[in-house]
Legacy VTK file of the C-alpha trace (Angstrom):
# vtk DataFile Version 3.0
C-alpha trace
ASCII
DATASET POLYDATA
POINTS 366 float
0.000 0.000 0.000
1.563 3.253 -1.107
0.092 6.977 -1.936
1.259 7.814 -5.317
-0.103 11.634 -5.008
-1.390 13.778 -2.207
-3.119 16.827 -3.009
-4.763 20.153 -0.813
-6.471 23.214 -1.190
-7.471 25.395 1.682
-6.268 22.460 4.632
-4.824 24.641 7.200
-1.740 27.015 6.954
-0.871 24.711 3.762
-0.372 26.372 0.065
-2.754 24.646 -2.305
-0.936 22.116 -4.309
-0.046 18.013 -4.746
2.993 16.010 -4.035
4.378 13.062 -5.213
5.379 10.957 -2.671
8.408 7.762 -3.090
7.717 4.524 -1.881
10.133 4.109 0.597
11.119 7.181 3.147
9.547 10.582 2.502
11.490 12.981 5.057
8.861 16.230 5.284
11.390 18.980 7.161
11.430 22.602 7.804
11.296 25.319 10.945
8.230 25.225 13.496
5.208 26.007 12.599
5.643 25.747 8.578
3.300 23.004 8.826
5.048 19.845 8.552
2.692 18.397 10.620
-0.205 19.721 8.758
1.047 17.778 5.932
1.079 14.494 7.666
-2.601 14.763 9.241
-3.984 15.097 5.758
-2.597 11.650 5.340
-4.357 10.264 8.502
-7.685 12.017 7.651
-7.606 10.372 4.645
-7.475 7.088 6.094
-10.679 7.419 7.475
-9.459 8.279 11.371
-10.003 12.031 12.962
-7.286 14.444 13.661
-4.216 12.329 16.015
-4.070 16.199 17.404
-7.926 16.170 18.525
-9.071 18.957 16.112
-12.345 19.871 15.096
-13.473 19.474 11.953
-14.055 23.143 11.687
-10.007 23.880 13.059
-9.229 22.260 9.802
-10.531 24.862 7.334
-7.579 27.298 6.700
-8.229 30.755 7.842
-10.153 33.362 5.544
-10.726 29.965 3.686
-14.935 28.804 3.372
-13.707 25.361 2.040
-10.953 22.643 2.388
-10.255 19.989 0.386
-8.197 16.634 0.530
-7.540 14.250 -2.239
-5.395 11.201 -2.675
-4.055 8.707 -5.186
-3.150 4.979 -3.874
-2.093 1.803 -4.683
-3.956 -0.948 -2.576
-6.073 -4.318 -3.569
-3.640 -4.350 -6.480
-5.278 -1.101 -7.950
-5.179 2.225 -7.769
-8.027 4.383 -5.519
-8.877 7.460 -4.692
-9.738 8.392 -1.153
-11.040 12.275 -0.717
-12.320 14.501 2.333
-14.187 18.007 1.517
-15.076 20.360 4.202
-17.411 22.984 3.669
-19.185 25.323 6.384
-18.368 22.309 9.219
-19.323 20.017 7.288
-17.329 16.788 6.268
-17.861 15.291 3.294
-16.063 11.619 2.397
-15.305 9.756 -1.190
-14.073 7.106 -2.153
-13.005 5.943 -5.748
-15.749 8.962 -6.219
-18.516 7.563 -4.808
-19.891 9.480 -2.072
-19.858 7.870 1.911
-22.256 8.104 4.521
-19.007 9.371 6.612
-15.512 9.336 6.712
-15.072 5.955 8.863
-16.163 4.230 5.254
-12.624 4.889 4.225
-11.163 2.790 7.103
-9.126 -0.104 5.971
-8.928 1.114 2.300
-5.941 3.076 3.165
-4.118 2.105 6.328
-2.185 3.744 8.743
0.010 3.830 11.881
0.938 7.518 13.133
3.423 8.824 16.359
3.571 11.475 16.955
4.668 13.491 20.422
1.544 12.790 22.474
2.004 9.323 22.070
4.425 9.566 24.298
1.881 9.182 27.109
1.830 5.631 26.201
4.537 4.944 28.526
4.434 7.906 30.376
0.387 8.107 31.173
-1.718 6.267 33.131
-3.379 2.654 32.426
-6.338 4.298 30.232
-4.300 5.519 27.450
-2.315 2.014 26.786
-5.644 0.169 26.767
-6.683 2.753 24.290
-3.735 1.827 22.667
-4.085 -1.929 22.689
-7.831 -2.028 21.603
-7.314 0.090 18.970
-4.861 -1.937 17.316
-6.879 -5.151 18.021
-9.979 -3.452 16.157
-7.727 -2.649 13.454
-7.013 -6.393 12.632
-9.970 -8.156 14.698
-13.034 -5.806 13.757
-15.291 -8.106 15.642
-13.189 -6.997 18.941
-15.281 -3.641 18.859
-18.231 -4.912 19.229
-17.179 -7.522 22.254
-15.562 -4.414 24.078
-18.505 -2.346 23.872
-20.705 -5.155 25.183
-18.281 -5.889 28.201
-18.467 -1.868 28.850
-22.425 -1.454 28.478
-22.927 -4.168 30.535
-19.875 -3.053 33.539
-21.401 0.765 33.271
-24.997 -1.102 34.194
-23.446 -3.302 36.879
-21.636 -0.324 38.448
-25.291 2.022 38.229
-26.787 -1.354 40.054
-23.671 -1.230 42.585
-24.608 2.593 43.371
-28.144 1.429 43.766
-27.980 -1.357 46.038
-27.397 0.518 49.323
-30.961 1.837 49.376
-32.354 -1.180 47.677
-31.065 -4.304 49.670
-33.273 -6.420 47.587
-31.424 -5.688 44.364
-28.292 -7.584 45.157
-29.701 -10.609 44.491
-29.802 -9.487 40.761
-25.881 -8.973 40.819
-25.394 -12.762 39.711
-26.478 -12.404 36.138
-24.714 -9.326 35.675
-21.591 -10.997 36.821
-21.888 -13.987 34.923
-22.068 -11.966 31.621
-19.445 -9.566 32.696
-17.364 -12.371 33.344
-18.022 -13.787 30.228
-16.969 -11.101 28.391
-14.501 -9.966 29.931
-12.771 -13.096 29.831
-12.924 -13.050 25.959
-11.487 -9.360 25.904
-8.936 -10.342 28.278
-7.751 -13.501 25.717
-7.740 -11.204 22.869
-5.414 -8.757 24.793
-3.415 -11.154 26.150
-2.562 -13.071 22.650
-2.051 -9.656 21.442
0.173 -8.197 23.148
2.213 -11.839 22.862
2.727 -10.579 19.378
3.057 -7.325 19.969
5.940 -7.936 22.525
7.865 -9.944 19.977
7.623 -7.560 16.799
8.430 -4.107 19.258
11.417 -5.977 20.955
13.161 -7.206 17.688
12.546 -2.932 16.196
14.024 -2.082 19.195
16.983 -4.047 19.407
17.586 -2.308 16.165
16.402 1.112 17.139
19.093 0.615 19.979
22.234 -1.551 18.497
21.639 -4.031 20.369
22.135 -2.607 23.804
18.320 -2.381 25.182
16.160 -5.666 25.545
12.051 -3.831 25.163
9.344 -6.189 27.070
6.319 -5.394 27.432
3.424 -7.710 29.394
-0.326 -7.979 29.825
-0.864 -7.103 33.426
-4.596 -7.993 34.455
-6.515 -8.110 36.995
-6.392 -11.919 36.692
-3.216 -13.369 37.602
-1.415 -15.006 34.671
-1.560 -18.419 36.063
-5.533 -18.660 35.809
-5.410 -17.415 32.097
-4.646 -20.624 30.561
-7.648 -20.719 28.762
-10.867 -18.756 28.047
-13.558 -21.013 30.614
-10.489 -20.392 33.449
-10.335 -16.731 32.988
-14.163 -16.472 33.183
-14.053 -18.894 36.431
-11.427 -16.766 37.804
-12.919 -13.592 36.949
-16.165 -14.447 38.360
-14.649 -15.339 41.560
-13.101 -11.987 42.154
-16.516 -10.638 41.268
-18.026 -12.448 44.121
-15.322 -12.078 46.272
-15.033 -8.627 46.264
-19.208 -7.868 46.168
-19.202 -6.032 49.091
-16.102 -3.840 48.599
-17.535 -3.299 45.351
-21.286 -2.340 46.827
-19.768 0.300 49.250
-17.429 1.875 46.544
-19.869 2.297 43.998
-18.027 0.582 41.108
-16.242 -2.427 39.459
-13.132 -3.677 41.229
-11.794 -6.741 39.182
-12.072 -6.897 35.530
-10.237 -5.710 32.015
-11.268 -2.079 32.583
-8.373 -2.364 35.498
-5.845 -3.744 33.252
-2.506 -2.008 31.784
0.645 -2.917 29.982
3.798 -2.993 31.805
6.869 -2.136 29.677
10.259 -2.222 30.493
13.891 -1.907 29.108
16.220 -4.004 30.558
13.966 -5.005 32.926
13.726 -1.380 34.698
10.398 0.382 33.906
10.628 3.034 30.987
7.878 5.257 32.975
9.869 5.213 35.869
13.110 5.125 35.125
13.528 5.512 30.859
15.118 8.593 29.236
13.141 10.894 27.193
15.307 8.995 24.215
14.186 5.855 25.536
10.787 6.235 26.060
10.561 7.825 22.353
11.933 4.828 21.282
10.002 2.193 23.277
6.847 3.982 21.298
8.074 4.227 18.132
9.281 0.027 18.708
5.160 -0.408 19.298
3.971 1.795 16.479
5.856 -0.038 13.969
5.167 -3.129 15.273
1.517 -2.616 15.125
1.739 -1.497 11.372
3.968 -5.091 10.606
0.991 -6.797 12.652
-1.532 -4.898 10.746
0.440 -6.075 7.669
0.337 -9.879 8.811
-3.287 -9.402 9.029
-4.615 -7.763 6.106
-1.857 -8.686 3.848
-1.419 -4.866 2.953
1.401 -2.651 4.144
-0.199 0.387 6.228
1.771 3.965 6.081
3.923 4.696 8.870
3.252 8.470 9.498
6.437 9.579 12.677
5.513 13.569 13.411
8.541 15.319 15.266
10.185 12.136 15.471
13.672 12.550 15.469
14.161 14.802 18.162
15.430 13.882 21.744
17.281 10.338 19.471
21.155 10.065 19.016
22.189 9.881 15.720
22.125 6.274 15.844
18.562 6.103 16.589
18.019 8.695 14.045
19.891 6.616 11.620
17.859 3.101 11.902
14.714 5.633 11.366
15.557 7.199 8.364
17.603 4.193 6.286
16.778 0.784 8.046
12.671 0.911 7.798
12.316 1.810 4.237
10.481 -1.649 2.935
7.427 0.392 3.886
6.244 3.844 2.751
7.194 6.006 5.493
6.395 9.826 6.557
8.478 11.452 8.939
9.024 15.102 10.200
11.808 17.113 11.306
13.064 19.896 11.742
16.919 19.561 12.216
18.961 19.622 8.670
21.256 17.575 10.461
19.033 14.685 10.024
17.958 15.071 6.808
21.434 14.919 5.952
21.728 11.325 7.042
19.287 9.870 4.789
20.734 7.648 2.028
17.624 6.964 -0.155
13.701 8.713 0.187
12.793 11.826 -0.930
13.062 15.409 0.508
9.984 17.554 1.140
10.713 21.148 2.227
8.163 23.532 3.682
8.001 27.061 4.311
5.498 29.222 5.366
3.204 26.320 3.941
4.369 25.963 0.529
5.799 22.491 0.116
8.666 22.444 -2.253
10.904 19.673 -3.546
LINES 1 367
366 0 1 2 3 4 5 6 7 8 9 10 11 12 13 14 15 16 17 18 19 20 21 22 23 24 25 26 27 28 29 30 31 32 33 34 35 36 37 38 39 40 41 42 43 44 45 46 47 48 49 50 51 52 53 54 55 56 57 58 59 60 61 62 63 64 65 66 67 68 69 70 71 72 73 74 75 76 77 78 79 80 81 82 83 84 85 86 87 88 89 90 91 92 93 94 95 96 97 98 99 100 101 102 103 104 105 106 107 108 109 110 111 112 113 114 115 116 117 118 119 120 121 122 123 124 125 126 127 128 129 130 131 132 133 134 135 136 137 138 139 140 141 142 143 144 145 146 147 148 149 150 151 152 153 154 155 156 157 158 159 160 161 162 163 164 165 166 167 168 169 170 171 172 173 174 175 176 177 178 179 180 181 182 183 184 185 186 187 188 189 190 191 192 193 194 195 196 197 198 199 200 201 202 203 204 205 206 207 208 209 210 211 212 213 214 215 216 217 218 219 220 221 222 223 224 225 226 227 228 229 230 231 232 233 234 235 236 237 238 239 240 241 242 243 244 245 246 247 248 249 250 251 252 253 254 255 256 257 258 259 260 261 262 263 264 265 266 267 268 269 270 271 272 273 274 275 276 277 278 279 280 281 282 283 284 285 286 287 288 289 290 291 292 293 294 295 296 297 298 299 300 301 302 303 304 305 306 307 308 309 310 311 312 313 314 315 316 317 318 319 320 321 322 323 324 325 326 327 328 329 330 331 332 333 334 335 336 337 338 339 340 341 342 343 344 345 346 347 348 349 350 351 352 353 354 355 356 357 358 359 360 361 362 363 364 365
């Protein structure tokens, strides 16, 4: 899967115009606030996902601009396609191969994508909600049942937890706690499975990048820490016995606080280097690199899966990496099509094959 051309009028701060992108690594550089970055969420928009930066729709619109529009050519399912996004007066428009979409999440999976970019960094640096996050979203990516299991195991834990609330002024309801906690158990076992096999794979793929990303000197690990201790996890029916016993074991802790004590919604990742934690104790290089490690090895996984190679889209990337690090980025990743920005010449001096995109004050030029 590759974008062949990439065009924009009215997007942001950027110039109207098209590029041509390589196949390999496409090195997008220039000072702050040029809009390198602008450049690269045109990409992700296009693959059917919102704004990695949590715009609006209407923050996209450049200013003194009524319109925006974003068009691209790519190769995928052995053809070429067209994916396109118009926005006009807030609204959002989608097309693909020029047929019109009932939204923009109709383009997902036509053209894939993995993006970093610095706010990923809470990954290892944030709490337990934004690696779940993580996780899930990269199941759904390759497992679109998943979505609909998760959003089962959460409607039914936000109704158990409203019951849990309730229960102190109606004894008599606690009696009706034993169906919800057989079907939360049920499900949650199943997401918990899912996760667990997961993040198997995902431990394997991040640890060989990163052995790369760091010559050999840092051993990445990264494990599914649940709720449920590992040695009851065998298998799906011991999970759900498991889980279910926590459930009744901890009913009357869970009556006087209100809420759901045991359970995937409690689960996290634990990732370490060496076998120190990178939250704890990892640089600001390390911890950059322990995410970028996962990001690509979600887009090889997503590859595996679909058979398709997703774009690898690395905002402000390079920064905070020795020139080693920097090095494996820009030359040793290239059998994909690859965006990165930067902003340090330095950098773009080390790369060996790719193409060069400059901007400046918006205007790409190359």
């Amino acid at each position: 899967m590759n974008i062949t051309s990439l065009g924009f009028e009215g997007f942001r701060n950027l110039c109207d115009g098209e590029i041509t992108p390589c196949r390999g690594v496409n090195v997008i550089y220039g000072k702050n606030a040029q809009g390198k970055t602008n450049l690269v969420e045109c990409i992700w928009l296009l693959s059917g996902n919102r704004s990695f930066r949590g715009a609006r729709d209407s923050e996209l619109v450049g200013f003194g601009r009524d319109a925006a529009k974003i068009k691209a050519e790519f190769f995928s399912e052995g053809r070429i396609q067209t994916s396109e996004i118009s926005l006009i007066r807030g609204k959002k428009g989608a097309f693909l191969n020029g047929v019109k979409q009932r939204s923009s999440a109709a383009l997902l999976g036509h053209l894939c994508a993995v993006v970093f970019s610095p706010e990923h960094l809470t990954l290892v640096k944030g709490g337990p909600d934004g690696r779940r996050s993580f996780i899930d979203g990269a199941i759904c990516q390759i497992k679109p049942g998943f979505k609909d299991t998760l959003s089962s195991y959460k409607r039914t834990l936000i109704q158990r937890n409203s019951l849990l609330k309730d229960i102190p002024r109606h004894p008599g309801l606690e009696e009706t706690l034993d169906a919800w906690d057989q079907r939360l158990a049920v499900l949650g076992a199943n997401v918990i499975r899912v996760r667990m096999k997961y993040t198997e794979r995902l431990c394997e793929c991040a640890s060989r990048y990163h052995m790369g990303i760091s010559h050999n000197s840092e051993r990445l690990n990264i494990d599914y820490a649940g709720t449920v201790p590992k040695e009851y996890c065998g298998d799906i029916g011991s999970v759900r016995d498991q889980l279910l016993k926590m459930l009744l074991d901890k009913r009357n802790d869970d009556i006087a606080a209100g809420s759901t004590s045991a359970g995937p919604h409690r689960d996290d990742l634990e990732i370490t280097i060496n076998g120190e934690s990178v939250r704890r104790y990892g640089s600001q290089g390390q911890q950059r690199s322990c995410v970028l490690s996962m990001k690509i090895a979600e887009e090889e996984l997503i590859r595996l899966s679909v058979s398709e190679e997703p774009l690898v889209l690395l905002d402000d990337v390079l920064s905070e990496l020795d020139s080693r690090r920097q090095d494996f980025l820009l030359n040793e990743i290239g059998d994909r099509q690859v965006f990165i920005t930067c902003c340090e010449s330095a950098s773009v001096e080390r790369l060996k094959g790719g193409k060069l995109f400059e901007i400046n004050g918006g205007k790409v030029n190359f």
